[in-house]
LUMNULUM-291171 format. One line per field, with one value per residue (C-alpha): residue number from 1; residue in three letters; y, z, x. Coordinates in nm, 3 decimals. Example, Ala and Ser with C-alpha at 12.3 -4.5 7.8 and 13.67 -1.06 7.14 Angstrom:
BEGIN
num = c(1 | 2) $
residu = c(ALA | SER) $
y = c(-0.450 | -0.106) $
z = c(0.780 | 0.714) $
x = c(1.230 | 1.367) $
END
This chain:
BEGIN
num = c(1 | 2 | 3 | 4 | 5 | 6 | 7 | 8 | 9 | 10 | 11 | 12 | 13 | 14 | 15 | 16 | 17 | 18 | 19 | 20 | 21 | 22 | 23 | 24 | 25 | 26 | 27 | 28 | 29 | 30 | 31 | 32 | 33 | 34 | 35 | 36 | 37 | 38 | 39 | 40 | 41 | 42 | 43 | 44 | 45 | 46 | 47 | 48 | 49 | 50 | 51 | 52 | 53 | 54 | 55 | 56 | 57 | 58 | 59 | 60 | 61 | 62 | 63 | 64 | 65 | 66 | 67 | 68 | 69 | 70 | 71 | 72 | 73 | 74) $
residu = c(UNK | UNK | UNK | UNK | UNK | UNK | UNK | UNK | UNK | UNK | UNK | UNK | UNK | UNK | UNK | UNK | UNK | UNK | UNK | UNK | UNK | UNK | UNK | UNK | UNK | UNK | UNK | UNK | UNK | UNK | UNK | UNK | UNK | UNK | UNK | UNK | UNK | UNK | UNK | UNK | UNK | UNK | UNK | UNK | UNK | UNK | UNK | UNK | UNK | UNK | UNK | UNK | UNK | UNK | UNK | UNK | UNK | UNK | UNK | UNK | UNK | UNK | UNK | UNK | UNK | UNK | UNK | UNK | UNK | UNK | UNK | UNK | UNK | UNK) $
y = c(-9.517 | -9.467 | -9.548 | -9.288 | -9.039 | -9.141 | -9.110 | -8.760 | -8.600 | -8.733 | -8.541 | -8.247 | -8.288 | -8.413 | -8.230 | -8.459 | -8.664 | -8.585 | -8.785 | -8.701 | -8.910 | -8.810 | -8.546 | -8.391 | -8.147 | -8.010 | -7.745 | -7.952 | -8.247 | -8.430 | -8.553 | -8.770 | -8.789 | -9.165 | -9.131 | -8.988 | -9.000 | -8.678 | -8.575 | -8.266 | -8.024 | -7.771 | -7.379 | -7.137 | -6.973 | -7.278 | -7.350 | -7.685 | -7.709 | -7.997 | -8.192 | -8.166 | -8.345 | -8.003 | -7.963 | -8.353 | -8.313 | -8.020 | -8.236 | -8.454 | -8.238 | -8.091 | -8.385 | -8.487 | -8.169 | -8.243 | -8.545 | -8.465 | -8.187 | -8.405 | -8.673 | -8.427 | -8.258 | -8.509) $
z = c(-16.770 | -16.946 | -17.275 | -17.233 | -17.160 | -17.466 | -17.701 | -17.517 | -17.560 | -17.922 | -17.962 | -17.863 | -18.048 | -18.385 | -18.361 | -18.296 | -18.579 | -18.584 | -18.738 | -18.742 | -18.497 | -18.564 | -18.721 | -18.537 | -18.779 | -19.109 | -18.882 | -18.560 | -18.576 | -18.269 | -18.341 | -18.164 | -18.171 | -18.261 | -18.099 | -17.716 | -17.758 | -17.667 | -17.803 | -17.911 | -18.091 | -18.273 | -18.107 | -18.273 | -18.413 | -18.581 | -18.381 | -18.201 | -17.784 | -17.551 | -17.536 | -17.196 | -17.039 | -17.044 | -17.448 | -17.510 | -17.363 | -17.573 | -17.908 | -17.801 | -17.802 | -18.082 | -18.296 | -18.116 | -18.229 | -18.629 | -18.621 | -18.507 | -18.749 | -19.037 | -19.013 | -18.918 | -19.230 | -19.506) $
x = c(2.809 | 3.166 | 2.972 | 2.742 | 3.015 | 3.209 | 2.919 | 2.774 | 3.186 | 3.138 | 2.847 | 2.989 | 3.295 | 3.133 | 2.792 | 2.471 | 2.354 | 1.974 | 1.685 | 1.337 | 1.122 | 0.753 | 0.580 | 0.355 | 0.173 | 0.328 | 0.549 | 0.592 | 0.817 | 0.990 | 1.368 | 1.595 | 1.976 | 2.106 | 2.431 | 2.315 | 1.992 | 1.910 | 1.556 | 1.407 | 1.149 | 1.104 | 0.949 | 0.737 | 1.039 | 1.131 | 1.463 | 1.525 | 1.436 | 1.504 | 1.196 | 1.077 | 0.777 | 0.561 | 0.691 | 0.583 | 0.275 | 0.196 | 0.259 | 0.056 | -0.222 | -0.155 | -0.123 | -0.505 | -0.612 | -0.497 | -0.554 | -0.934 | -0.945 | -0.859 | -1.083 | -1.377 | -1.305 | -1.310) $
END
């Protein structure tokens, strides 16, 4: 436990070092943050939520949905 409280008081010393995880669609991505691990996505207004089982869910419809769409089209 004191290793997660040591690398979650970095984080909000420091700022969270962010990586992108998966792309959903060209304007939906997921990201992850490789010190706490804390994950998130990005809203309709383009600015970065906590990624919530409701907001995963979502993506994962979505990216059905494109994915579908794409192959249907070509």
């Amino acid at each position: 436990m004191s290793k997660f409280v040591n690398k979650k008081t970095a984080c909000s010393i420091f700022g969270h070092k962010i990586v992108t995880v998966r792309n959903v669609t060209g304007h939906f991505k997921e990201f992850k943050c490789t010190c706490c691990g804390i994950e998130l996505t990005n809203d309709l207004q383009d600015r970065k939520t906590f990624l919530t089982p409701e907001l995963k869910e979502i993506n994962e419809t979505l990216l059905d949905h494109y994915n579908r769409r794409r192959v249907l089209s070509l």
